[in-house]
C-alpha positions in Angstrom: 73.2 112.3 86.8 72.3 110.2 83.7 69.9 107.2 82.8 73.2 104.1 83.1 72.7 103.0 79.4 73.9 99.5 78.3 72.9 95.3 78.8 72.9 95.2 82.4 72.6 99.0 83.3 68.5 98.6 83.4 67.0 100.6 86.2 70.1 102.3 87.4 71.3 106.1 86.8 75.1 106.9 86.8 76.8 110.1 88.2 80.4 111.0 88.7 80.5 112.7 91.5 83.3 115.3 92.8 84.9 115.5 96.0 85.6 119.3 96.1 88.1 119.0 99.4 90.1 116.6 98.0 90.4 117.8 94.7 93.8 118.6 93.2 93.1 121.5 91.0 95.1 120.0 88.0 91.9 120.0 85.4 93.3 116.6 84.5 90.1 114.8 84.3 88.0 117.6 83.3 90.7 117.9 80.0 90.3 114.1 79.0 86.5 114.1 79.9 85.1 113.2 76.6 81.6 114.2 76.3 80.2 116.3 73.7 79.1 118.9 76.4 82.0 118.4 79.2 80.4 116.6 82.2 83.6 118.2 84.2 84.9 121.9 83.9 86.8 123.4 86.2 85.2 125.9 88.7 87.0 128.0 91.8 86.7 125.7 95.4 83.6 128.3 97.5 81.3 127.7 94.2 81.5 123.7 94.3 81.2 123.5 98.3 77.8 122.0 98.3 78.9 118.9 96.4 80.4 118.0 99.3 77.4 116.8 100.9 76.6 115.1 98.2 79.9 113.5 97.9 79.2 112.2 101.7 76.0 111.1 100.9 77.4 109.3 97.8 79.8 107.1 100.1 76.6 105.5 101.9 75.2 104.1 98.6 75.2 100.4 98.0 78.2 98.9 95.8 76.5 97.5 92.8 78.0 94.4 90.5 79.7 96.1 87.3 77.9 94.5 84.1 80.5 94.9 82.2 83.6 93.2 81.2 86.1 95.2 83.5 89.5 94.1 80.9 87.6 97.3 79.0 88.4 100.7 79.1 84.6 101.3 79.8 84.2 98.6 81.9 87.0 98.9 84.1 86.0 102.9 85.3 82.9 101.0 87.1 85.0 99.1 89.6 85.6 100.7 92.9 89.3 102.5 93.0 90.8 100.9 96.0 93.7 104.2 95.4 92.6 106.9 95.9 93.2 110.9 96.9 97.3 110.2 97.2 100.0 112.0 97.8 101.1 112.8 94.0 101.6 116.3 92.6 99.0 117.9 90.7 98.5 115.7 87.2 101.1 113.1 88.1 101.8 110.8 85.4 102.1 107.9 88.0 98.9 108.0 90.4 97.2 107.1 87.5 98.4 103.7 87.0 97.9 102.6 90.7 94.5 103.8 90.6 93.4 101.5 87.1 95.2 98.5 88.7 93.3 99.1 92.2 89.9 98.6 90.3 91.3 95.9 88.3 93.3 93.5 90.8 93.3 95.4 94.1 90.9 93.8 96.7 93.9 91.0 96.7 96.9 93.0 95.7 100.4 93.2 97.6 102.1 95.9 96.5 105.9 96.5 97.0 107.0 100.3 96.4 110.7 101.8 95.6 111.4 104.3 98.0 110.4 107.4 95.7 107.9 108.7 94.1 106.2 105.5 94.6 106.5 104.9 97.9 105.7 108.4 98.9 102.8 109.3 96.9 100.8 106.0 98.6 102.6 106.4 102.2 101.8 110.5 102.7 101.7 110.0 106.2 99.2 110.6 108.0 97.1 110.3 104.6 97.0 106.8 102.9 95.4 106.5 99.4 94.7 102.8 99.8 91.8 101.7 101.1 89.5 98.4 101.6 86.2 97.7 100.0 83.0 97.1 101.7 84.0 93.6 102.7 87.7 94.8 103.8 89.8 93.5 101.3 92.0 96.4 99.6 96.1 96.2 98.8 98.6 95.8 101.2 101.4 98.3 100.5 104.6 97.9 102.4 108.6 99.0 101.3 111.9 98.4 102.5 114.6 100.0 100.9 115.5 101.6 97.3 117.4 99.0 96.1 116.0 96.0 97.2 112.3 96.3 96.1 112.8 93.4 93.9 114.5 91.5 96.3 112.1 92.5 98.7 109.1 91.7 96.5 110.5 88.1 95.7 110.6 87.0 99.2 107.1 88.1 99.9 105.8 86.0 96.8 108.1 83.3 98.2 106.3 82.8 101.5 102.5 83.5 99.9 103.7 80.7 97.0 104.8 78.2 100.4 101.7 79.2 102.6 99.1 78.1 99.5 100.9 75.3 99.3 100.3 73.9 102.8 97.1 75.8 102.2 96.4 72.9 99.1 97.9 69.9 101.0 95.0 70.1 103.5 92.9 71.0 101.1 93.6 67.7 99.4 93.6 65.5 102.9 89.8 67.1 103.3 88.7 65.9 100.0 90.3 62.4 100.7 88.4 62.4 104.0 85.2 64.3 104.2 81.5 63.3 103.7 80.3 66.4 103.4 79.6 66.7 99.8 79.4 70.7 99.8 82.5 71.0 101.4 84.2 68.2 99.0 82.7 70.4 95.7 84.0 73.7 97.1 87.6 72.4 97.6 87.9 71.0 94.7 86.9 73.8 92.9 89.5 75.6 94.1 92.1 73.2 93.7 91.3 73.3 90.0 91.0 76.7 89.7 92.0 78.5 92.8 94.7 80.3 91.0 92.8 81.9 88.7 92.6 85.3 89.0 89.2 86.0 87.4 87.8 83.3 89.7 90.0 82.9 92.7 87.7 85.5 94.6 84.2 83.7 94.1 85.8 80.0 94.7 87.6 81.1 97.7 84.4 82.5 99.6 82.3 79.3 98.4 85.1 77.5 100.3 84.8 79.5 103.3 81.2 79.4 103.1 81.7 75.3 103.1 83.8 75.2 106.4 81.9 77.8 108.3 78.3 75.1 107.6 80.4 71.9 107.7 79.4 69.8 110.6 82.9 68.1 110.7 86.2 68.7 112.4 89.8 68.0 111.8 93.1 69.4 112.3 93.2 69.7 108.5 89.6 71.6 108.3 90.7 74.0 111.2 93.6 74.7 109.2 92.1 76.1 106.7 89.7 78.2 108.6 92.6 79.5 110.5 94.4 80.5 107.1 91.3 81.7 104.9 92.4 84.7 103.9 95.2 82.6 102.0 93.0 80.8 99.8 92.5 84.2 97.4 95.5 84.4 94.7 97.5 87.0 95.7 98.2 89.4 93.0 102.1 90.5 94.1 103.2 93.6 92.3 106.7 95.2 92.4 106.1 99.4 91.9 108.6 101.6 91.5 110.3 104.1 88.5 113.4 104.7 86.9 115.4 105.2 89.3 114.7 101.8 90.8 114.3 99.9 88.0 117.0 101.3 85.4 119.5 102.0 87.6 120.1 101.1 91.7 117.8 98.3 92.2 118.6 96.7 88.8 120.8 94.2 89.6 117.7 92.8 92.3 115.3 92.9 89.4 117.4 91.4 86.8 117.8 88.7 89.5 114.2 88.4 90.1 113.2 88.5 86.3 115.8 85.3 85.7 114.2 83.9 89.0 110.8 82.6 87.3 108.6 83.3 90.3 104.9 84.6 89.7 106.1 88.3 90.1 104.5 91.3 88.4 107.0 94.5 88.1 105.1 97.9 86.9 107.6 100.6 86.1 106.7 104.3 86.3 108.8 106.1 84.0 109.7 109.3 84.4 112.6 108.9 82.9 114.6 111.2 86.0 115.3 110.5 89.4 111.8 112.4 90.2 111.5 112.9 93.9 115.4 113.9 94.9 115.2 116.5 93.0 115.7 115.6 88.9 118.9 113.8 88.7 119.5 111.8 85.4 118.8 108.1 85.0 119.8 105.5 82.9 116.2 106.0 81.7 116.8 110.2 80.9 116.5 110.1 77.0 119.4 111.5 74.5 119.4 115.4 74.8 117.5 116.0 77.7 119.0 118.1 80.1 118.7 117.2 84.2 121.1 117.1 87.0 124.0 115.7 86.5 123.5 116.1 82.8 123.4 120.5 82.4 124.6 120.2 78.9 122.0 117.7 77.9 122.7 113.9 78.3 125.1 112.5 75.9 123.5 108.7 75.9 121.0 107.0 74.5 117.9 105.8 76.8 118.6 102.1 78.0 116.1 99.8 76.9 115.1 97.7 79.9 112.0 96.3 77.9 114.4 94.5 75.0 117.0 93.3 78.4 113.9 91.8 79.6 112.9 89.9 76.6 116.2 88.1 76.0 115.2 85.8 79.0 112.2 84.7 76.6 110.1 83.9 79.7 109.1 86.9 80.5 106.2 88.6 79.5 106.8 92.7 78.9 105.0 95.6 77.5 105.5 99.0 76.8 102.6 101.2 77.6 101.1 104.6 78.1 98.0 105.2 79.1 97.4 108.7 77.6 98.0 107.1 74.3 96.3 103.7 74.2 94.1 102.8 77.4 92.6 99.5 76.1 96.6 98.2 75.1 97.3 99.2 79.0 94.2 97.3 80.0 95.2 94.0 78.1 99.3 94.6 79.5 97.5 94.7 82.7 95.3 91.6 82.1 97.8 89.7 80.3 100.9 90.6 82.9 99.0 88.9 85.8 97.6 86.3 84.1 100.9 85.0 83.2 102.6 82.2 85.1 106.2 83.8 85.5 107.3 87.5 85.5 106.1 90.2 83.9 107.4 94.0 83.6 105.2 96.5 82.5 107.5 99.5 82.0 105.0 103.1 81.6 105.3 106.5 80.4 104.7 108.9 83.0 104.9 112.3 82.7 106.6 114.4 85.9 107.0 117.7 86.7 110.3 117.6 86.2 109.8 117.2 82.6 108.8 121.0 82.2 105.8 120.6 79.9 104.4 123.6 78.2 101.0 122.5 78.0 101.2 122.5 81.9 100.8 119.3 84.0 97.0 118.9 83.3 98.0 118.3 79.6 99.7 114.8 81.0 97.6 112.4 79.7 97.8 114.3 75.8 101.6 114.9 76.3 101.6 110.4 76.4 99.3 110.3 73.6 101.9 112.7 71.8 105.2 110.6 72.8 103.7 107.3 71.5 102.5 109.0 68.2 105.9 110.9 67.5 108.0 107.7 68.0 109.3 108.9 71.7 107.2 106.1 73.2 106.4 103.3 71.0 103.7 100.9 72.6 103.9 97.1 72.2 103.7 93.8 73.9 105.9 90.6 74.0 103.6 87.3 75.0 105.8 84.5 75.8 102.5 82.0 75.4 102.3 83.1 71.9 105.6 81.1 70.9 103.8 77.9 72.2 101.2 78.7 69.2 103.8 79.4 66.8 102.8 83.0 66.7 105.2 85.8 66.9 105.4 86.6 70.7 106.4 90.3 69.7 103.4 92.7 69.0 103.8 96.5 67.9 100.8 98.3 69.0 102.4 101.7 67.5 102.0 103.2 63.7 104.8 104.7 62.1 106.1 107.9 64.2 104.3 111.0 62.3 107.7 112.8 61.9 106.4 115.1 65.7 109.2 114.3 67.2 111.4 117.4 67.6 108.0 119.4 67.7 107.3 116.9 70.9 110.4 117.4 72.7 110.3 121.5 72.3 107.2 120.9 74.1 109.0 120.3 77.2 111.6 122.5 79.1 114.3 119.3 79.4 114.7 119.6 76.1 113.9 123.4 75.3 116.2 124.9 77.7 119.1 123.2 75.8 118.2 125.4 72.6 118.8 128.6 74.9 122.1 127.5 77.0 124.0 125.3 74.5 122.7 125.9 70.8 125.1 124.3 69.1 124.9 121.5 71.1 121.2 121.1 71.1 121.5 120.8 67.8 124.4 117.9 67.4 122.3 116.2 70.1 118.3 116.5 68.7 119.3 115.3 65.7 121.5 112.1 67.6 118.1 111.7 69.3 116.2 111.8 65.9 118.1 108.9 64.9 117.9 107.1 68.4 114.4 107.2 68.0 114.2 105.7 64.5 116.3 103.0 65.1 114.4 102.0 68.0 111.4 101.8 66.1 112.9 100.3 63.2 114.4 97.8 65.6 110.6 97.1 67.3 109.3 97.2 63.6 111.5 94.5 62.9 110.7 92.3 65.8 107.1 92.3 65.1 107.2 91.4 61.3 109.5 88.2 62.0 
């Protein structure tokens, strides 16, 4: 426990606090935690047991506003996770994600989930990682089927875009009407802003505030106590990996991305068909070996970000949060901000991938793909065109010439070396040059 230090942090102490019975055991966090003298090490389960009372006790304390700005990598670890404890293997490159948007957008998310990885590691029955804050509101998670997540997703922005719209036309017949001047500010407040997602919360409970003291009735002001909890923006996200999004639910995503609707896609890449057992993908990168590809795959990695960007209205990134968490943070902030689609497509590392460094190296083994050229990270902002700024931004250096030292790193693409040697070799170097070219290509984009 330490004095909270920062503007706004006066008079309050900070601890992070372990839940020893619900700890995974994969020394993730205690390998990124980055103080000098490590605030987390690891420590065998019968020696931490006492934490757990204070963990229990630490659930009864008050939730306290967060200072800071929480579109920062600092700021955003002092909002409540609304994911948490799911089903994911040990050091899962996925959970992560979920678990920064939670704190970021969750307390009026609707999330969509693949049937998957995704689906499964927030739907462990009878354990559910998402949860409600002290005033209830927490992510809605709900799936269909593998293919049509998209589809799925679309038709559930659909009818939230339709009820805020009756939501606005009685909005607009009480301002025409009332004399109550509090209730007449409040509305139109949030028909100016209401759709703001930084704001949408605060206006939207200053409205209900107004029609719970309002003195008046009409059909048009019981409306809209009857629908309240449709005045928030609902921040609709579409979650789901590879699999999903590369391969047998493109066709529904494509569709939705040339839709235009307010949709946000995040794509967990594994780059393998994760939870049926490692199949490859259209995602599996140039000499990695999975099922279905034994002697190391013989294709390049399809490049869903640069499909997405031809329909120029989209707004995409490519992100890793191992490497870069503040570009994550503004992909995030940016994505659902912006009025049409967005696809955030992320680098997650699976246990599928074999890594040397073991699965609570994740985080470093992102860090390592974006520096080597594996992953590059970068952004396309379709509002940037309308300020005659290149939309395309490349977030990346130059690779540092890692890259075969990277892939070694990681059974897919080690075993090859042992069962097909000759091989490995024609199809490292193929991937060498796959890898450049991308770059080259992304290099390109961002210096027009």
């Amino acid at each position: 426990t330490k004095e909270a230090k920062g503007k706004g942090f006066e008079g309050l102490t900070f601890r992070m606090q372990v839940d020893p019975l619900d700890c995974q055991g994969c020394g993730a966090c205690a390998n990124v935690c980055p103080a000098k003298e490590k605030a987390l090490v690891m420590e065998l389960l019968d020696t931490q047991m006492p934490e757990q009372e204070n963990w229990e006790h630490a659930l009864t304390l008050s939730t306290k506003t967060n200072p800071m700005d929480k579109f920062t990598v600092r700021g955003s670890q002092f909002e409540r996770p609304l994911y948490e404890f799911s089903g994911a293997c040990a050091g899962c490159g996925e959970a992560p994600y979920m678990k920064l948007m939670s704190q970021l957008f969750g307390d009026r998310m609707f999330v969509t989930s693949a049937t998957g990885c995704a689906y499964v590691v927030g739907s462990s029955t009878p354990s559910f990682p998402y949860v409600a804050n002290e005033k209830g509101h927490g992510p809605a998670n709900s799936n269909s089927l593998f293919e049509d997540n998209a589809e799925y997703a679309l038709g559930m922005k659909l009818s939230i875009d339709q009820m805020r719209r009756q939501m606005a036309a009685h909005a607009e017949a009480v301002v025409a009407s009332t004399s109550d001047a509090a209730l007449k500010s409040a509305l139109e407040a949030w028909l100016a802003e209401g759709d703001n997602g930084d704001k949408t919360r605060a206006l939207s409970e200053a409205v209900v505030a107004a029609l719970d003291a309002t003195a008046e009735t009409s059909d048009d002001i019981a409306f809209l106590k009857a629908n309240k909890d449709a005045l928030p923006k609902k921040s609709v996200w579409m979650y789901g990996g590879d699999g999903w999004a590369y391969d047998i639910g493109f066709g529904g995503l494509d569709h939705v991305l040339a839709s235009g609707a307010d949709v946000n896609v995040l794509v967990v890449d594994t780059e393998v068909y994760s939870n049926t057992g490692g199949q490859a993908s259209k995602a599996t990168q140039l000499g990695a070996v999975a099922q279905f590809a034994n002697g190391g795959k013989r294709t390049g990695k399809k490049d869903l970000g640069a499909i997405a960007m031809t329909y120029g209205n989209v707004y995409v990134a490519q992100v890793a949060m191992g490497a870069n968490e503040q570009h994550l943070i503004t992909a995030l902030k940016e994505a659902e901000a912006h009025h049409g689609p967005s696809i955030l497509i992320a680098y997650a590392p699976c246990i599928n991938h074999g890594i040397s460094k073991g699965m609570s190296q994740a985080q470093l083994e992102e860090k390592l793909a974006s520096e080597c050229g594996y992953w590059p990270l970068w952004r396309y902002v379709p509002e940037l065109k309308a300020e005659g700024k290149n939309p395309f931004i490349l977030t990346s250096k130059e690779p540092n010439g890692q890259l075969l030292d990277f892939m070694m790193g990681e059974t897919r693409f080690a075993s090859l070396t042992r069962t097909f040697p000759e091989t490995a070799k024609v199809l490292f170097a193929e991937a060498e040059e796959f890898c450049a070219q991308r770059y080259a290509k992304y290099k390109h984009l961002a210096e027009q």
